[in-house]
MOPAC internal coordinates of N, CA, C and O (Angstrom, degrees):
PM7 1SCF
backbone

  N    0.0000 0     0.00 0     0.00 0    0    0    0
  C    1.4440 1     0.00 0     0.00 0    1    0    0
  C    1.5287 1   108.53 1     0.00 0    2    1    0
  O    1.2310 1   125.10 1   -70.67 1    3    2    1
  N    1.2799 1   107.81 1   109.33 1    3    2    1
  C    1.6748 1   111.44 1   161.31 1    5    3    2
  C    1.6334 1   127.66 1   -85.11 1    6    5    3
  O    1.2310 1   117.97 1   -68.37 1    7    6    5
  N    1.0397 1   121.47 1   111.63 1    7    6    5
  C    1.1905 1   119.21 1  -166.07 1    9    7    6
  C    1.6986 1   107.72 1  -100.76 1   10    9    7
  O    1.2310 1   103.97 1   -50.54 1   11   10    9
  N    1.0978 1   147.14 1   129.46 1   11   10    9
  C    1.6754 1   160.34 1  -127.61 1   13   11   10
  C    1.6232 1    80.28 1  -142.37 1   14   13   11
  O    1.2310 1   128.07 1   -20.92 1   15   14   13
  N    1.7391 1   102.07 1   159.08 1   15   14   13
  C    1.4354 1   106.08 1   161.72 1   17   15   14
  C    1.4950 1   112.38 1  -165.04 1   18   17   15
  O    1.2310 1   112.01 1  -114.16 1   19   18   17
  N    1.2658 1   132.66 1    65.84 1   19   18   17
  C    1.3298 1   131.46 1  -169.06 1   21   19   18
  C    1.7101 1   121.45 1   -82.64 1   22   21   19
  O    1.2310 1   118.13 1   -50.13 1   23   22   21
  N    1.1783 1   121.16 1   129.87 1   23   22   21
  C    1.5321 1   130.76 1   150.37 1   25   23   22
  C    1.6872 1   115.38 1   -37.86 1   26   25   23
  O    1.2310 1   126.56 1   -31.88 1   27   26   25
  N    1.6642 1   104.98 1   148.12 1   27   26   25
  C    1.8260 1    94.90 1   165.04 1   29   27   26
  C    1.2119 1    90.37 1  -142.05 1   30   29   27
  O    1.2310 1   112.59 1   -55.28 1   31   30   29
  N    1.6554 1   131.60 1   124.72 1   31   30   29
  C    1.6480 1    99.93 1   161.60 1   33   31   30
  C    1.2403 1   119.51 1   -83.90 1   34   33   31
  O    1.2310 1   108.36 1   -52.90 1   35   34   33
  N    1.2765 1   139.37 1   127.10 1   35   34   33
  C    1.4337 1   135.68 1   175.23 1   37   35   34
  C    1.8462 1   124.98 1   -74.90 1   38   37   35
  O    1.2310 1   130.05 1   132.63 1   39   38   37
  N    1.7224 1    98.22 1   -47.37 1   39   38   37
  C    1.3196 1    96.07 1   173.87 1   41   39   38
  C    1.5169 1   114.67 1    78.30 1   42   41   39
  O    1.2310 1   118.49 1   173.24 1   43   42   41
  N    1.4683 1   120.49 1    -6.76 1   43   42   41
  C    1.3750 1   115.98 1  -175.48 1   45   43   42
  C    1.2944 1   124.15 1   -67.76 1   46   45   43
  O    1.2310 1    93.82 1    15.73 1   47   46   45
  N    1.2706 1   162.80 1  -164.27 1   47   46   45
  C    1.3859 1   163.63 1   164.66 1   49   47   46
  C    1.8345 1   113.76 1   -62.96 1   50   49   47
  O    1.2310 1   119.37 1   147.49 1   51   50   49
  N    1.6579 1   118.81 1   -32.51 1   51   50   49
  C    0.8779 1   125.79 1  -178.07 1   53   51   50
  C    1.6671 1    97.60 1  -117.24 1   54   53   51
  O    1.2310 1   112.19 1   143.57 1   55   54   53
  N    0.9180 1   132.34 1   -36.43 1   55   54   53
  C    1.7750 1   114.48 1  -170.06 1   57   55   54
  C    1.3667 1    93.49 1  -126.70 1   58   57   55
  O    1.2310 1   131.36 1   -43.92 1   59   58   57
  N    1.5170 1    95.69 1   136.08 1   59   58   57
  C    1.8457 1   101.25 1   164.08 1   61   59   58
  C    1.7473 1   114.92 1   -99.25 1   62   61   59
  O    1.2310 1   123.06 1   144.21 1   63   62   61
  N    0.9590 1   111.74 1   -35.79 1   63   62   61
  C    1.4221 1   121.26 1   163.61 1   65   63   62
  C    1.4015 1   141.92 1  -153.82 1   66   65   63
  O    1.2310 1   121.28 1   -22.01 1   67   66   65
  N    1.3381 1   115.16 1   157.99 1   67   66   65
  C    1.8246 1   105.23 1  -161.06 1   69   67   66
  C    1.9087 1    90.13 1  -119.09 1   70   69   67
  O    1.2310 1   125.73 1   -17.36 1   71   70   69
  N    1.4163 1   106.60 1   162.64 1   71   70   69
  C    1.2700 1   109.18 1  -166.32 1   73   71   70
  C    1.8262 1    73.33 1  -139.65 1   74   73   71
  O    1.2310 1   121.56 1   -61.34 1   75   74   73
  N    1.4505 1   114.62 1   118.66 1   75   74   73
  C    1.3368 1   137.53 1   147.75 1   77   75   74
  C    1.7839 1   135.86 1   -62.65 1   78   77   75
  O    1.2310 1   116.47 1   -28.20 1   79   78   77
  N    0.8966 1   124.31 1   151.80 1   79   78   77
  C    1.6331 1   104.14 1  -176.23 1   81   79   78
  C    1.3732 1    89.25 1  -172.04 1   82   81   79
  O    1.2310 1   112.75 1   -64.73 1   83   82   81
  N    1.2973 1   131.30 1   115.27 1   83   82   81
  C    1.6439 1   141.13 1  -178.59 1   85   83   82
  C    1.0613 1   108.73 1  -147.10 1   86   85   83
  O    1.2310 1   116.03 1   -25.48 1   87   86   85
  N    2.0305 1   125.14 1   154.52 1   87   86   85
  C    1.2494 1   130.02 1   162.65 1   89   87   86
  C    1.4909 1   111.52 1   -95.38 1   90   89   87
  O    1.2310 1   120.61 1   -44.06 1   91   90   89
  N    1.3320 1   116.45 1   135.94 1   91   90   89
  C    1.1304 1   127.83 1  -154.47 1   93   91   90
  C    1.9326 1    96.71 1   -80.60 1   94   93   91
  O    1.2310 1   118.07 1   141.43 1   95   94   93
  N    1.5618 1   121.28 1   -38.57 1   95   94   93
  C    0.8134 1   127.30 1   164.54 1   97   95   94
  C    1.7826 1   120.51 1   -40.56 1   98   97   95
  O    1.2310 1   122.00 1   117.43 1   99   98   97
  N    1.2227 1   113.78 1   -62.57 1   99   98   97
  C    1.6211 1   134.43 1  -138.09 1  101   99   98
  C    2.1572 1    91.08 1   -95.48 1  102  101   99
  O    1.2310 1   124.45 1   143.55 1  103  102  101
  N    1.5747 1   109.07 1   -36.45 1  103  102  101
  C    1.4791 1   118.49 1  -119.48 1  105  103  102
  C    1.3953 1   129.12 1    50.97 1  106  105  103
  O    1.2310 1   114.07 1  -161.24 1  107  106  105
  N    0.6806 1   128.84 1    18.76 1  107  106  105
  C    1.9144 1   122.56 1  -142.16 1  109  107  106
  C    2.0600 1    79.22 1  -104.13 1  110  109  107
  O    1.2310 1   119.86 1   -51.85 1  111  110  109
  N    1.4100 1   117.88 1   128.15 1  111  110  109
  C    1.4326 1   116.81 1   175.04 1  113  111  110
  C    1.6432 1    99.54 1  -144.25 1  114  113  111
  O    1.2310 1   140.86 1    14.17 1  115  114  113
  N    1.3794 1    77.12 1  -165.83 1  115  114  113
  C    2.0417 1   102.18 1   173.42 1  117  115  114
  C    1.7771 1   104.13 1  -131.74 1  118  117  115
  O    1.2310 1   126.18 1   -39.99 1  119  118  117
  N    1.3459 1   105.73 1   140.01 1  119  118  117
  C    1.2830 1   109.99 1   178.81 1  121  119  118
  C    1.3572 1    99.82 1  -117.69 1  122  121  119
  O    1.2310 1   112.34 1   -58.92 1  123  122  121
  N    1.5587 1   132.05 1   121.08 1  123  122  121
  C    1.4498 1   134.54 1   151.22 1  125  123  122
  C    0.8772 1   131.90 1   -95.90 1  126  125  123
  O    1.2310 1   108.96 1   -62.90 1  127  126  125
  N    1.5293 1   138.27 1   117.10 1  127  126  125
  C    1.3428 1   143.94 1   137.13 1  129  127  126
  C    1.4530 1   132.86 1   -64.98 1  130  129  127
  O    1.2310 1   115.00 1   -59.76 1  131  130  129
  N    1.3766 1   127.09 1   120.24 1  131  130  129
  C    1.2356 1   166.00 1  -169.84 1  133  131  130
  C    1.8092 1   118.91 1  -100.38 1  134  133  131
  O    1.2310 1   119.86 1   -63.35 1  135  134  133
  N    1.2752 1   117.87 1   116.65 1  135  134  133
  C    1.5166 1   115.84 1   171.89 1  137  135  134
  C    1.7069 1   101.93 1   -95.76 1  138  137  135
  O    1.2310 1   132.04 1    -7.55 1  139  138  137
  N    1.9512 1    94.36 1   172.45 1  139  138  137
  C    1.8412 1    97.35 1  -160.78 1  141  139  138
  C    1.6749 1   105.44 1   -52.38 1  142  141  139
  O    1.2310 1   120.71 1   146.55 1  143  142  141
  N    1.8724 1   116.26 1   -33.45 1  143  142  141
  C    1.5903 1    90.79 1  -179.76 1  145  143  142
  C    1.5135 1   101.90 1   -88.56 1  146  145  143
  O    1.2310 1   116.37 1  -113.62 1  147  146  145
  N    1.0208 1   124.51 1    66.38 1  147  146  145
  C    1.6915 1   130.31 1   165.02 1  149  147  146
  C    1.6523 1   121.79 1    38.74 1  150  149  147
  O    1.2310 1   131.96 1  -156.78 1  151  150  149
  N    1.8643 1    94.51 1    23.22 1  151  150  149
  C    1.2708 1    97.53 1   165.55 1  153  151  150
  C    1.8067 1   131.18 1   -74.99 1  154  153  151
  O    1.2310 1   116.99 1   -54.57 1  155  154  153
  N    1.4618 1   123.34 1   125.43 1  155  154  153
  C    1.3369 1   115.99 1  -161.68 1  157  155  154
  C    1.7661 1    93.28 1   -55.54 1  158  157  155
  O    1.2310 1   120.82 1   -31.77 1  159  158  157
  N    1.1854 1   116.04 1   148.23 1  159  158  157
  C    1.3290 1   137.26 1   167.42 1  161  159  158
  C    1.2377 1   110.38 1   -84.29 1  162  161  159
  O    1.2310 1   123.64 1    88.16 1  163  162  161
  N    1.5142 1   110.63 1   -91.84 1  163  162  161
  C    1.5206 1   126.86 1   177.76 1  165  163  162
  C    1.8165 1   108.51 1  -138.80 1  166  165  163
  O    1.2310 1   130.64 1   -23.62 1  167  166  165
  N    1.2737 1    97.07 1   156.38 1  167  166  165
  C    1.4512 1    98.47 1   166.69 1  169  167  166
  C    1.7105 1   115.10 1  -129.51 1  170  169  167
  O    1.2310 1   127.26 1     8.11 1  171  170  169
  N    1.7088 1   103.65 1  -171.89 1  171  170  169
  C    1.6760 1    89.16 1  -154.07 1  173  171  170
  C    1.5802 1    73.40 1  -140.71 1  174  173  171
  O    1.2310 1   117.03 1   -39.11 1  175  174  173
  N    1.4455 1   123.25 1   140.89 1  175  174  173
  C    1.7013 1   127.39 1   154.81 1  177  175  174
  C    1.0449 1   105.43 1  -107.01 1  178  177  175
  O    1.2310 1   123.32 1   -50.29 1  179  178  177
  N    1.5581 1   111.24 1   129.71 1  179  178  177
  C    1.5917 1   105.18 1   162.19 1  181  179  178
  C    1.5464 1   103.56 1  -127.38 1  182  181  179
  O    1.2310 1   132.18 1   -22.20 1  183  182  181
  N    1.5334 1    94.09 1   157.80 1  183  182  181
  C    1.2212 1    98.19 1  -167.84 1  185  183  182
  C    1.9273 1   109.00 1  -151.66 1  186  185  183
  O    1.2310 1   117.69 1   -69.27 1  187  186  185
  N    1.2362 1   121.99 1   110.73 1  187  186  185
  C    0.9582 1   130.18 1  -155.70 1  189  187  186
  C    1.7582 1   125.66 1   -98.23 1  190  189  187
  O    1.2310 1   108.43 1   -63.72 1  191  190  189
  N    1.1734 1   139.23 1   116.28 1  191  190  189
  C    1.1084 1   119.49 1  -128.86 1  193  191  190
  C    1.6814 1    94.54 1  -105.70 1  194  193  191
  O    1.2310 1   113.51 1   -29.62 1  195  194  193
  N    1.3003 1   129.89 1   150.38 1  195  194  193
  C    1.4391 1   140.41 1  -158.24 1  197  195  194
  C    1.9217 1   102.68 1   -47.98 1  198  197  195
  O    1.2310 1   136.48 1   -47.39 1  199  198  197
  N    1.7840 1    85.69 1   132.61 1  199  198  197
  C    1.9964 1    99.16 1  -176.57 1  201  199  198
  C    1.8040 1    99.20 1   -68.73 1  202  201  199
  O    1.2310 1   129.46 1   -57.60 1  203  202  201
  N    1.0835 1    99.37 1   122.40 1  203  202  201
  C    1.6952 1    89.76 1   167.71 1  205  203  202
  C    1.6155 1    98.08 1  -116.22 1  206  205  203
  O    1.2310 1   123.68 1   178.94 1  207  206  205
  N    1.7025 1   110.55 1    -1.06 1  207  206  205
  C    1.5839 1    99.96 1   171.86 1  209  207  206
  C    1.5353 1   111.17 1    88.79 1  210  209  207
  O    1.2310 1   116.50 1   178.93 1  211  210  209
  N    1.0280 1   124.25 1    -1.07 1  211  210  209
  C    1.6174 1   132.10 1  -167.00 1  213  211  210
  C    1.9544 1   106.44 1  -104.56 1  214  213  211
  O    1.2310 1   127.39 1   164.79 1  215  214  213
  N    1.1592 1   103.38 1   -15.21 1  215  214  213
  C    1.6739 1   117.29 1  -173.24 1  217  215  214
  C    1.6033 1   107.77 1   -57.58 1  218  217  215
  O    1.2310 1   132.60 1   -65.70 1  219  218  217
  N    1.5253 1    93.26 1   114.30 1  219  218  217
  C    1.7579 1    95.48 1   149.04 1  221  219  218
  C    1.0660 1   132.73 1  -132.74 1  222  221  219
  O    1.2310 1   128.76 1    -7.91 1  223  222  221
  N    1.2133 1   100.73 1   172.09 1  223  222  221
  C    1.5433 1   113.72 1  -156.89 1  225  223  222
  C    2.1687 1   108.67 1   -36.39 1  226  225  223
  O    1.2310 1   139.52 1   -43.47 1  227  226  225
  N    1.2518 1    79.75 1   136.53 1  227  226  225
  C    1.7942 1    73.44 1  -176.31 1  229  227  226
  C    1.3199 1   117.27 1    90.46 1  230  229  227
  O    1.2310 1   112.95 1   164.93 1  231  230  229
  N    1.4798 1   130.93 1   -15.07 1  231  230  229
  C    1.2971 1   138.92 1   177.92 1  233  231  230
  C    1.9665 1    97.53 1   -69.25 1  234  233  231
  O    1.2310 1   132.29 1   -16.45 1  235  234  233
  N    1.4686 1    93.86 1   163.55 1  235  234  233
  C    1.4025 1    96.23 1   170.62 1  237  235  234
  C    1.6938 1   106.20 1  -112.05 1  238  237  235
  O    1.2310 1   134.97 1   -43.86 1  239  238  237
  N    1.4235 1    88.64 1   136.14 1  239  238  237
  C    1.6817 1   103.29 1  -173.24 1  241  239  238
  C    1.3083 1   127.60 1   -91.84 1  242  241  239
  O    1.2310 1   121.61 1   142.89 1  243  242  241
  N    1.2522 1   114.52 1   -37.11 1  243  242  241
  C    1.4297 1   151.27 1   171.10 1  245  243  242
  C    2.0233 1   125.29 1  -142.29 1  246  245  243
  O    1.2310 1   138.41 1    10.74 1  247  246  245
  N    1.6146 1    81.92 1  -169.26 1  247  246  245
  C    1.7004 1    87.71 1   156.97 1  249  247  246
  C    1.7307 1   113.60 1  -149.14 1  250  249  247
  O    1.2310 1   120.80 1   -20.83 1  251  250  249
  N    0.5361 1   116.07 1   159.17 1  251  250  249
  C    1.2480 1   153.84 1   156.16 1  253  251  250
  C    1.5369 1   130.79 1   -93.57 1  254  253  251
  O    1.2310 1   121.89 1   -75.01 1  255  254  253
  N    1.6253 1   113.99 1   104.99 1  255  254  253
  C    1.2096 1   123.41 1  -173.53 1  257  255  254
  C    1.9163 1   119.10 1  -128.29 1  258  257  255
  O    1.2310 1   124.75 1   -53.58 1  259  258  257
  N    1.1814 1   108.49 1   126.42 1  259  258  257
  C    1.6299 1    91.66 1  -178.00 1  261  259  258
  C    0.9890 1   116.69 1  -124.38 1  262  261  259
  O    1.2310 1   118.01 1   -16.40 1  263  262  261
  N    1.4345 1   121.40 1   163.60 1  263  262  261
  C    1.8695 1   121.59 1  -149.28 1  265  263  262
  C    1.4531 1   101.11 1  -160.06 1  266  265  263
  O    1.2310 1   125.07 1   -84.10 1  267  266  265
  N    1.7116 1   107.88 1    95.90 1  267  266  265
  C    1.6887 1   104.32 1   161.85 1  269  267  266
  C    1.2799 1   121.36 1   -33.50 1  270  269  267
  O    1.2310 1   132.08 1    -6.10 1  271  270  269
  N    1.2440 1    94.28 1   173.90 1  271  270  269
  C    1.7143 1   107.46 1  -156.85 1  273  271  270
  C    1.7767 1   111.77 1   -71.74 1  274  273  271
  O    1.2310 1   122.20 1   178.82 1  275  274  273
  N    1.7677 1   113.39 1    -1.18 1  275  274  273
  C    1.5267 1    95.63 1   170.55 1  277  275  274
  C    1.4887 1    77.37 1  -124.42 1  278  277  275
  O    1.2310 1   114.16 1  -106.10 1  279  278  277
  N    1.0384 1   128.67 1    73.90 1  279  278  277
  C    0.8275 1   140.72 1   148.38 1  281  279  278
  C    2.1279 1   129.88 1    54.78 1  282  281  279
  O    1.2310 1   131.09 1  -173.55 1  283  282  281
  N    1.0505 1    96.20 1     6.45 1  283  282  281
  C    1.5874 1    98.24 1   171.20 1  285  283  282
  C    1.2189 1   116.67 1   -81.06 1  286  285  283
  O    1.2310 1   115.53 1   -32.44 1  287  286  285
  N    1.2177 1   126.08 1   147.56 1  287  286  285
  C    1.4396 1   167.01 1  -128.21 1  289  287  286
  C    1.9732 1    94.16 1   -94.90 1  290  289  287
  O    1.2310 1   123.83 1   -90.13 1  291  290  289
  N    1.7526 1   110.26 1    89.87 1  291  290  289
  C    1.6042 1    91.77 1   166.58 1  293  291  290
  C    1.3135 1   123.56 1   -89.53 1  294  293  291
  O    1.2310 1   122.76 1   144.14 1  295  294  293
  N    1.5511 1   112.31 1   -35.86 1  295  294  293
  C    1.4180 1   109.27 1   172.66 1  297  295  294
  C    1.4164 1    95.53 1  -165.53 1  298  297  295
  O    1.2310 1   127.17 1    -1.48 1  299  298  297
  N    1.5726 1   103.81 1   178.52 1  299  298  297
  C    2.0426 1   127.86 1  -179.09 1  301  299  298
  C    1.3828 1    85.35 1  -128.18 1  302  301  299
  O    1.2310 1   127.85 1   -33.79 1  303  302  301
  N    1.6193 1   102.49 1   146.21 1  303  302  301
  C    0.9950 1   124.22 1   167.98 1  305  303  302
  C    1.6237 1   125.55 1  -139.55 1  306  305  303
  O    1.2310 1   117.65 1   -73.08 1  307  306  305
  N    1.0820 1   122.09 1   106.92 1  307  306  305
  C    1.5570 1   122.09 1  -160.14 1  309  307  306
  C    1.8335 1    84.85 1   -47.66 1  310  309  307
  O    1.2310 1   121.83 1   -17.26 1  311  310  309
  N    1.6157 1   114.10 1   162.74 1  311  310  309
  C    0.9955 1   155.80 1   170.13 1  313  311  310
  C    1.9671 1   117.55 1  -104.28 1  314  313  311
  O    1.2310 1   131.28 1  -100.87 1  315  314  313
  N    1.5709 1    95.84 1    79.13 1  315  314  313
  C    1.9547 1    81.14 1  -178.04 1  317  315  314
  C    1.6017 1   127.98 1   -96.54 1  318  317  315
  O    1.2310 1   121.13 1   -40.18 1  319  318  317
  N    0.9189 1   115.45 1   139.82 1  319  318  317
  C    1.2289 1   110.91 1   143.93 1  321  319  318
  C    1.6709 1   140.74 1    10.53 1  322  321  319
  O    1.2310 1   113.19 1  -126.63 1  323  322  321
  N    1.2425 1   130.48 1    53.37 1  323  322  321
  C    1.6899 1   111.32 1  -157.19 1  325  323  322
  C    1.8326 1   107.42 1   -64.50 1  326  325  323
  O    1.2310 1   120.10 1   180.00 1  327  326  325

């Protein structure tokens, strides 16, 4: 398992930066968002469900779920296919 971990600064009105963290193997990561005093905002799990190589476009791949900063449940979001 290789695990990746990149910075983004965003700069937007609500997030100044997101801190990434994915397996390079799986995709399957965590997405964090951060305000300017580096308070966590929200974060995002994704999690991608095994390549069997058969996926098309429009299929769902994963999900996508995001969870304010103590952690309750804002929404899922299927994961598609581009």
């Amino acid at each position: 398992m290789a695990l990746r971990t990149q910075r983004q600064d965003i700069n937007s009105a609500t997030v100044a930066y997101t801190i990434a963290e994915w397996d390079d193997e799986t995709g399957n990561g965590e997405l964090v968002e951060y305000d300017r005093d580096g308070r966590q905002r929200r974060r995002c799990v994704l999690a991608y469900l095994p390549d069997n190589g058969t996926a098309a476009p429009g299929d769902v791949i994963g999900e996508a779920a995001w969870y304010d900063a103590s952690g309750v449940e804002l929404e899922r979001k299927p994961i598609l296919e581009p």
